[in-house]
N, C-alpha and C positions, 0 to 999 in steps of 0.2 A: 399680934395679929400677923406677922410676918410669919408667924408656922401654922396659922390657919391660912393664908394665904397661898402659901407652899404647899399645905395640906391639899388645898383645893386645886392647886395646880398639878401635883400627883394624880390626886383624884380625876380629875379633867384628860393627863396624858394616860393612866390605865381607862380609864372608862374609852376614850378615843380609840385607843389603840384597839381595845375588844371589840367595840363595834366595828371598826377597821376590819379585824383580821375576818370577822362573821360575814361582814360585807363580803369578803374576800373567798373565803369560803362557799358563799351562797354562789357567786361568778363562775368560781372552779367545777361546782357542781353543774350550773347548767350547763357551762362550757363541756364538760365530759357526754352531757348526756346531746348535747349539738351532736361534738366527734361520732358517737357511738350511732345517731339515728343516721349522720352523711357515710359513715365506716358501710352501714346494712344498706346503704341506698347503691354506694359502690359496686358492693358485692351482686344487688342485683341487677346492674348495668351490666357488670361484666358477664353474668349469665345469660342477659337476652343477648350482649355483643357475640356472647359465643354459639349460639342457635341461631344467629343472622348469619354468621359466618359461615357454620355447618349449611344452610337452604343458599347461600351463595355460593358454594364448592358444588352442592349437588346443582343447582341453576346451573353454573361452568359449563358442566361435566354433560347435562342435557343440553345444552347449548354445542359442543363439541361434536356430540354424536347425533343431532339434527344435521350439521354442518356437515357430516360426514355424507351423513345420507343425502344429502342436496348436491354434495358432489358426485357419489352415485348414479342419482338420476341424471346428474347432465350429462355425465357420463354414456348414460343408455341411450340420451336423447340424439346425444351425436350419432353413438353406435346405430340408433333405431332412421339417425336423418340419412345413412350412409346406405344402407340398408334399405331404405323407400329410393334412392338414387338409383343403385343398382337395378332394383325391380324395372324400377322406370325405365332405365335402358333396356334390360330384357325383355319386356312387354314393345318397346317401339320395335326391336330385332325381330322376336315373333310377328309384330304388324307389316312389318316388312317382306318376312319369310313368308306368310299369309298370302300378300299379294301376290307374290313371285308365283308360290302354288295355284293360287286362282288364276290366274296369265298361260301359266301352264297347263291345266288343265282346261280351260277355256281353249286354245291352240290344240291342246290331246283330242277332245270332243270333237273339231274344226277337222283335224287328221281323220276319227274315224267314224265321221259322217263322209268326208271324201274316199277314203276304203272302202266303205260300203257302199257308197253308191257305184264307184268301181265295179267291185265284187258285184254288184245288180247286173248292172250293165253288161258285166264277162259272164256271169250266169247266165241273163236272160238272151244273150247273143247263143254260146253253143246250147240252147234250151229251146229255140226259136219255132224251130222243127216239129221239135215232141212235147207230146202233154205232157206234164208232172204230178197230176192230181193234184197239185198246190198252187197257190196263187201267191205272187211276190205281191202283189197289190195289197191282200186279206197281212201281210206282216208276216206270215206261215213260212212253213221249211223250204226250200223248191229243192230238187234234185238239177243239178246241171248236168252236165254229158258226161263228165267225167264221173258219175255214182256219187258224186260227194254234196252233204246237202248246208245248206245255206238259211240264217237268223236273221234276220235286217234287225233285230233286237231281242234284248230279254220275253217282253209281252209275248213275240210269234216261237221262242224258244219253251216258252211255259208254256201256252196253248197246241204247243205239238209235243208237249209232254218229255220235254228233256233236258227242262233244267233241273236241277244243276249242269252245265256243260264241261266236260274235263277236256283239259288241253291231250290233243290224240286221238279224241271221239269224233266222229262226223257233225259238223255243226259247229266244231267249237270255232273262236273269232277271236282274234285282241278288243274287238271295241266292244265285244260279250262279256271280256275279266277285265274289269278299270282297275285293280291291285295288281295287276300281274301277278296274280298266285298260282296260275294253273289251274282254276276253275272260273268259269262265264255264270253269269247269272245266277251267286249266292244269295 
């Protein structure tokens, strides 16, 4: 019985062993096919990691050239604030220069409403004597002594039919051309 015993203990260590190694085998196998489905799970990380990466360079890149253009605009906004400063000083210089001419001409007016009345005055003084057919009262031409005739304005210059007045015509006047261009009453 000792070599049935032996028998069966061969028997026992080949039987073991086979089912051992099938064991072992079955592990191997699943373990391959673990590796092989985490191997393909990799491969597709690294695909979307590299299409993350590619919308993150072009993100950058529009990130960059937004930035650029924001610099730009501030750019123009200085350029555009420097720009309304200046205006605004020129527009107060013209407000300025405005007045100055309104003061002036207001005093020009003062001057040749004094002229004229003058000029009435020296007219109707050597005119005192003789008719003139015209009336300084009606705004009309008069004639004064010396042949030479006289506008107390535009309205009596138009109504005796010689406006336009050129300077060197009889009738013409400074407070008749407010341009001083050599013509009264355009």
């Amino acid at each position: 019985m000792p070599t049935v015993a032996g028998a069966a203990l061969l028997l026992g260590l080949i039987l073991g062993s086979t089912s051992g190694a099938a064991a072992g085998n079955d592990r191997a196998a699943a373990d391959r096919t673990t590796i092989e489905e985490l191997t393909t799970d990799v491969d597709t990380l690294d695909g979307e990691l590299l299409g993350v990466q590619g919308e993150l360079a072009s993100t950058e890149a529009e990130l960059t050239s937004a930035l650029a253009q924001v610099a730009e605009l501030d750019r123009r906004s200085a350029d555009l604030a420097a720009l309304e400063t200046a205006l605004a000083a020129r527009q107060q210089e013209l407000d300025t220069r405005q007045a100055q001419l309104d003061a002036r001409s207001g005093d020009l007016d003062t001057r040749e409403a004094s002229v004229a009345a003058s000029e009435a005055r020296t007219g109707s003084t050597g005119a005192s004597g003789a008719s003139s057919g015209s009336s300084s009262a009606t705004g009309e031409g008069s004639a004064p002594a010396g042949g030479s005739v006289y506008y107390e304005n535009c309205d009596a210059a138009r109504a005796a039919g010689a406006a336009p007045v050129r300077r060197g015509q009889p009738g013409y006047a400074s407070h008749l051309d407010r341009d001083d261009d050599g013509v009264g009453c355009e």
